[in-house]
C-alpha positions as CSV (number, residue, x, y, z in Angstrom):
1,X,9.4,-13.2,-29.8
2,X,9.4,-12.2,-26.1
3,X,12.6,-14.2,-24.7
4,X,11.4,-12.9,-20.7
5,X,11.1,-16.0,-19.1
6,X,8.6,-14.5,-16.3
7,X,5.6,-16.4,-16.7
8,X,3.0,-14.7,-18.7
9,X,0.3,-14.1,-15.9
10,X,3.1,-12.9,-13.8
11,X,3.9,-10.1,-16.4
12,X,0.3,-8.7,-16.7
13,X,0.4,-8.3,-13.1
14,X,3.5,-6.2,-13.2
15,X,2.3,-4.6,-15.6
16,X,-1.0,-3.9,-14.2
17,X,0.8,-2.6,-11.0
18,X,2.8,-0.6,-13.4
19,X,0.3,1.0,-15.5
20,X,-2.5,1.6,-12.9
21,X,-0.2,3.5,-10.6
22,X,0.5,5.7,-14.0
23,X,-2.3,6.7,-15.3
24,X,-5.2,4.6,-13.2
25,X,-7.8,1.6,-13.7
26,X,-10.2,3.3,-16.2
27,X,-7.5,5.1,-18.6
28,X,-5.6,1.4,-18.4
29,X,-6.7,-0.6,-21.6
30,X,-6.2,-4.0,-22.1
31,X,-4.0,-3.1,-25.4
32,X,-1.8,-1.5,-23.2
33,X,-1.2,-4.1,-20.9
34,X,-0.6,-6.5,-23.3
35,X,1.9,-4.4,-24.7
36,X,3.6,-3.8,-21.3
37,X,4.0,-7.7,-20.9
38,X,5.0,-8.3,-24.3
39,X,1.6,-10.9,-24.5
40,X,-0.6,-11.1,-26.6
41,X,-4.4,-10.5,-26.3
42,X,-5.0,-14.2,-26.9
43,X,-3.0,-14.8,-23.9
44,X,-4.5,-12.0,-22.0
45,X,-8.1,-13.7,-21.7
46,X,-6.6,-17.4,-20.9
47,X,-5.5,-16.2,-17.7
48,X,-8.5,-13.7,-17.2
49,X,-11.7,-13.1,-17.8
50,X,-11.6,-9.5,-18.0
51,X,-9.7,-6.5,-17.3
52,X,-11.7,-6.1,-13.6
53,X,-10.4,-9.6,-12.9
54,X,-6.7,-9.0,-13.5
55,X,-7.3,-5.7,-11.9
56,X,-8.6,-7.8,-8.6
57,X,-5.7,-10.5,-9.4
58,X,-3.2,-7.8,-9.2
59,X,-4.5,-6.7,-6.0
60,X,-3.6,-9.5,-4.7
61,X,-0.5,-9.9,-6.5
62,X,0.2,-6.4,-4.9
63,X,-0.6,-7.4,-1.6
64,X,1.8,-10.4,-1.8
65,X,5.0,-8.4,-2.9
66,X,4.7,-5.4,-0.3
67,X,4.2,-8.4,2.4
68,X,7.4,-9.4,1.9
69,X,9.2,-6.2,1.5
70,X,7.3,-5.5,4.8
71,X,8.2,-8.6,6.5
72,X,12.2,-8.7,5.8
73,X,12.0,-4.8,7.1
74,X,14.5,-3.4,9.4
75,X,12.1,-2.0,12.1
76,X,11.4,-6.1,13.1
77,X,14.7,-6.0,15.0
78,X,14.1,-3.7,17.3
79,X,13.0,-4.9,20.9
80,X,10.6,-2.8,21.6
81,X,7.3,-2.6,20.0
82,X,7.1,1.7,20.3
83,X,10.7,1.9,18.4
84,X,8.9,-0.5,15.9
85,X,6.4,1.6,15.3
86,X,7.8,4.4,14.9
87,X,10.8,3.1,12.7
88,X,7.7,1.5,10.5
89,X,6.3,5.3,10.3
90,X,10.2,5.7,9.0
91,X,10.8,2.8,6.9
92,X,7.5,4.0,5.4
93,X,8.8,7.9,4.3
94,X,12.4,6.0,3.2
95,X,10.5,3.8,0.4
96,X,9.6,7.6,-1.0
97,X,13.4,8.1,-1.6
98,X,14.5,8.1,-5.1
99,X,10.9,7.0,-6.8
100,X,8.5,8.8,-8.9
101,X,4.8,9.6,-7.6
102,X,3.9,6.3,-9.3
103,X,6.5,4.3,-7.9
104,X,6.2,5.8,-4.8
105,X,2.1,5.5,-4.2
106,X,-0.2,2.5,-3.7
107,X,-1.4,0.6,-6.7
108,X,-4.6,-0.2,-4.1
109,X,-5.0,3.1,-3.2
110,X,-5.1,4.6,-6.7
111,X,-7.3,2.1,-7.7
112,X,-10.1,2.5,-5.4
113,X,-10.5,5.8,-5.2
114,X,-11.8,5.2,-8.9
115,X,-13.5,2.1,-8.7
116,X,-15.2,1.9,-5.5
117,X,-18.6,2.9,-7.0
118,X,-18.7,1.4,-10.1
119,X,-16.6,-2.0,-9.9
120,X,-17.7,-3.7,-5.9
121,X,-15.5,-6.7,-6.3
122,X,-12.1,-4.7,-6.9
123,X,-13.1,-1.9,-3.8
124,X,-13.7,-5.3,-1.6
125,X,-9.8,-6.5,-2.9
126,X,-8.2,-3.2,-2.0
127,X,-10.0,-2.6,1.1
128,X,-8.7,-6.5,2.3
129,X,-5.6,-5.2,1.0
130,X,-5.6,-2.2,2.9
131,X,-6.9,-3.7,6.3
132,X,-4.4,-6.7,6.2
133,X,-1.4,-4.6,6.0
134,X,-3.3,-2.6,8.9
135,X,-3.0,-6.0,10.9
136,X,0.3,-6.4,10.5
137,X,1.0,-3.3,11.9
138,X,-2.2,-3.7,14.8
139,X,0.2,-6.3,16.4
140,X,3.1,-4.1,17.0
141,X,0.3,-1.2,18.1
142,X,-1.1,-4.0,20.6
143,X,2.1,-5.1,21.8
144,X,3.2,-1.0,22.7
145,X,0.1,-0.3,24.1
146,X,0.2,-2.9,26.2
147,X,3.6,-1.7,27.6
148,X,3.7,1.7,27.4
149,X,0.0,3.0,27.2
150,X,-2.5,-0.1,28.8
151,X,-5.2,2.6,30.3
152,X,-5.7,4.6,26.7
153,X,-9.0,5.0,25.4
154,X,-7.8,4.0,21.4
155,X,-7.9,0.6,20.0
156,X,-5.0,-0.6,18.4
157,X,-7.2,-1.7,15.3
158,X,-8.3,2.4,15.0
159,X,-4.6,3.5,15.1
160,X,-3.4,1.0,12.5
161,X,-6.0,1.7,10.4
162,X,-5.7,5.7,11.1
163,X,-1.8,5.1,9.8
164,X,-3.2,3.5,6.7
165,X,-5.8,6.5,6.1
166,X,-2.6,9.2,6.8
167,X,-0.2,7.2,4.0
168,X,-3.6,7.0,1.5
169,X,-3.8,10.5,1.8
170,X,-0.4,11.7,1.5
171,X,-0.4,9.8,-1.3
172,X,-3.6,11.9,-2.9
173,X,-1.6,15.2,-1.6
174,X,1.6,14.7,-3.6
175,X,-0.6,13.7,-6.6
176,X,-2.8,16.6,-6.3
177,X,0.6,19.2,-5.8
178,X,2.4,16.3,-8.1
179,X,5.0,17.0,-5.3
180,X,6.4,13.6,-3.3
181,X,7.2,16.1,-0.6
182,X,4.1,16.9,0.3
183,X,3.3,12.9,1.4
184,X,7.1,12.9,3.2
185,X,5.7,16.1,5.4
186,X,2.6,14.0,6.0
187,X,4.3,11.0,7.1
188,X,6.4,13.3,9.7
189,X,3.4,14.2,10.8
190,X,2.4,10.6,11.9
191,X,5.3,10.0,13.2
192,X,5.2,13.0,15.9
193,X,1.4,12.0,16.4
194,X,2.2,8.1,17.1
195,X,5.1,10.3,19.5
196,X,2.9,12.6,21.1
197,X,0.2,9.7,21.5
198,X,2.2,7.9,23.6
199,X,4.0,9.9,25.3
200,X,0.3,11.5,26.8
201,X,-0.4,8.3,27.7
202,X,2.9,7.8,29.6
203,X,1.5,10.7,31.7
204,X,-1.4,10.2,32.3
């Protein structure tokens, strides 16, 4: 008898999170999850209809934990919105410390690079994923173009999104190498872009 006292629906989303990130959405069987959250395939269907609807439910399950690691972050407290940015490029590499390539990576990342042909409605759930954690980090973008670069030609939407599509790719790097090392030398080379970007602008 499984004595967690997690609710059940919560579990398979761990557990989706979990197993995706490990092996990805098409080698993930609905057997396995079950057995990850210690449920039973009965219980499995009563909370979803399939395993593309806990994969989309986990999405947003995703999208909802890495919020509020995101929000309670240390790189908030800083005044101005350039040292937030860059210590978000930083706070960013520092999550790689001390986690496995599937810890490390992005349960939305690894999932769409698979499913973006063949299943529509879970590409749409990673790409809101995706973009909303992009807006998050548009504000701060706004807010130090505004002060330190207000006649650059960029958007602040492009350059948040262009962070998201450095991270994914890192990401694909230290799976391809299965070296973590490979996305912490990408990441350092964000940050000294988001530097040099700036700093141009300041001379212009």
């Amino acid at each position: 008898m499984n004595t967690d006292a997690t609710p059940t629906r919560t579990r398979l989303l761990n557990a989706a999170l979990g197993i995706v990130r490990e092996q990805g959405y098409e080698a993930t069987t609905v057997d396995e999850l079950c057995a990850a959250a210690g449920v039973s395939k009965g219980a499995f269907f009563h909370h979803f209809a399939s395993k593309e609807a806990l994969a989309v439910a986990a999405a947003e399950h995703w999208n909802a934990v890495t919020s509020a690691l995101f929000a309670n972050a240390p790189y908030h407290l800083l005044d101005d919105p350039l040292d937030q940015l860059v210590a978000y490029i930083d706070f960013r590499a520092a999550l790689l410390d001390g986690r496995s390539i599937p810890e490390a990576t992005c349960y939305l990342g690894t999932m769409v690079q698979e499913t973006y042909g063949s299943h529509p409605v879970i590409r749409e759930a990673c790409f809101a994923g995706i973009a909303g954690h992009a807006r998050t980090i548009e504000e701060i973008i706004r807010a130090a173009k505004a002060r330190h670069a207000p006649q650059a030609s960029w958007s602040a939407e492009g350059l948040a999104l262009h962070t998201q599509a450095v991270l994914q790719g890192a990401f694909v790097l230290a799976k391809a190498k299965n070296d973590l090392n490979l996305a912490r030398e990408s990441i350092l080379h964000l940050r000294r872009y988001i530097e040099l970007l700036f700093h141009y602008a300041k001379e212009d």
